[in-house]
LUMKEVEX-901611 format. One record per residue (C-alpha): x negated, y negated, z. Coordinates in steps of 0.1 Angstrom, whole numbers, plus 5000, padded with zeros to 4 digits. Layout:
<atoms>
XYZ/...
</atoms>
This chain:
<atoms>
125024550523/127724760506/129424800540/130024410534/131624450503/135624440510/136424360474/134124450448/134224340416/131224390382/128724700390/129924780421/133624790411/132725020381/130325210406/133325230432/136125380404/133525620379/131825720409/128725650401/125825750420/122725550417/118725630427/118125230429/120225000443/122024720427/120024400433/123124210433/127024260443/129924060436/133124050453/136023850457/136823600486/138023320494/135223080480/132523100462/129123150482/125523390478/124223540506/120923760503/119723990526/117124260521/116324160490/120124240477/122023930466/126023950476/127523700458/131223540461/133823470440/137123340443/140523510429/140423330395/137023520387/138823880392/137824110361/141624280351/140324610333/136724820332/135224640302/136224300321/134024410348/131224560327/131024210312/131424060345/127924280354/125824180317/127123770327/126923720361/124624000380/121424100372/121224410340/120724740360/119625030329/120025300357/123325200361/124225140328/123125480315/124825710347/127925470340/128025560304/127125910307/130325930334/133125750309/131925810279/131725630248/135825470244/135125260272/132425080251/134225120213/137625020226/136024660235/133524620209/136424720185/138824450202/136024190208/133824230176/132723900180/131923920216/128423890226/128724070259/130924340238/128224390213/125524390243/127324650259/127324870227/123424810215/122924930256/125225220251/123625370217/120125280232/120625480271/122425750257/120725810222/124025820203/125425570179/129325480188/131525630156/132725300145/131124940136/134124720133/133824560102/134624210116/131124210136/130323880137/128123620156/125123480162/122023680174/121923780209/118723840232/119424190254/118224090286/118023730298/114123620297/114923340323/115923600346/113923940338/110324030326/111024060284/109624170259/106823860241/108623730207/106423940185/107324280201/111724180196/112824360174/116424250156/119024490159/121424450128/123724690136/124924480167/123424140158/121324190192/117624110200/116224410216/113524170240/113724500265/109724520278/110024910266/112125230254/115325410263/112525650281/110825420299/112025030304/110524880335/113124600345/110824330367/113024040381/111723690380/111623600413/109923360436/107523610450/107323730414/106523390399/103723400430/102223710421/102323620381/100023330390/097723470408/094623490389/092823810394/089623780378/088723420398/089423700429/087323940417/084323700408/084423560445/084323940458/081823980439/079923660448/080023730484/080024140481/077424230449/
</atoms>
C-alpha cells in the first residue's frame, strides 16, 4: 500500500526522510488529501487527512505517529538509532509539559538504553500510560510501573529486549474469547 501514499505524513514521513528501513510493516499510514477518509487493505490501514492536519517539522510528525497511528517499537528504535538523540531533547526541552514529548523521550531512553542528557526542569503534567490499552495488548495494572523521570506509565506488556506489541482487533477480540479449555474438554469428550 505504500505505492498509494502520494503525501505521507507521521511514520511514514519520518520513514520517507531518515530513511528508515523496517523488518515489519507499519500497520497504519497517513497522508494528506483532500478529505479525511480510512481505507484498509491487507491488514494495513491508510488513513486520510486534510491540509490542516499537516505536521510542519520531524517532532510534529513523530507526535502525529504516538496520537493518531498505531505505536510501532521497531520503528521507533531504527528511527532513533538513525537521528539520534536532539531530535527527541530539542522537543521534550521545548514541550516539557507535553505528553506526546515526554512519551517520545521515556520510548527513546527505553529502545536505545541511554538516558537523554537533560531533564528540563519545568517537566510537568499528569501521568501518562505508554501505549494506549484501548488500542494495544498492555501490560495488567499491577505489572505498570511509574516512570518519574518522565511522569509516564510504562503499561508496555515487556522489555526494551522483547515487547510483543498485539493490536486489539476484531479478529483479536475473537480469538481473546475463545475459551480454550471448554475446546479441549469436548476433544476430549469425543476423542479420550
Amino acid at each position: 500500500m505504500k505505492e498509494l501514499l502520494l503525501d505521507p505524513i507521521g511514520a511514514a514521513w519520518l520513514a520517507k526522510t531518515y530513511c528508515v528501513a523496517l523488518m515489519a510493516r507499519l500497520p497504519v499510514l497517513s497522508q494528506i488529501g483532500s478529505r479525511r477518509a480510512t481505507k484498509v487493505k491487507d491488514g494495513v490501514r491508510l488513513e486520510t487527512y486534510p491540509e490542516v492536519m499537516r505536521p510542519d517539522r520531524a517532532a510534529a510528525h513523530l507526535q502525529f505517529h504516538l496520537r493518531h497511528e498505531l505505536l510501532h517499537l521497531e520503528f521507533l528504535a531504527r528511527l532513533f538509532a538513525l537521528c539520534g538523540p536532539s531530535l527527541v531533547q530539542d522537543w521534550v526541552t521545548a514541550e516539557p509539559t507535553g505528553q506526546y514529548a515526554r512519551r517520545a523521550a521515556f520510548f527513546y531512553e527505553l529502545l536505545m538504553g541511554e538516558n537523554l542528557l537533560q531533564v528540563p526542569q519545568r517537566l510537568s503534567g499528569n501521568y501518562v500510560d505508554a501505549i494506549n490499552g484501548k488500542q494495544m495488548v498492555a501490560a495488567s495494572s499491577d505489572w505498570v510501573r511509574k516512570v518519574p523521570r518522565w511522569r509516564v506509565n510504562d503499561n508496555l506488556p515487556g522489555t526494551r529486549y522483547f515487547c510483543p506489541t498485539l493490536v486489539k482487533t476484531e479478529d483479536f477480540a475473537k480469538a481473546a474469547e475463545l475459551n480454550v479449555s471448554q475446546l479441549f474438554g469436548e476433544l476430549s469428550a469425543k476423542f479420550g
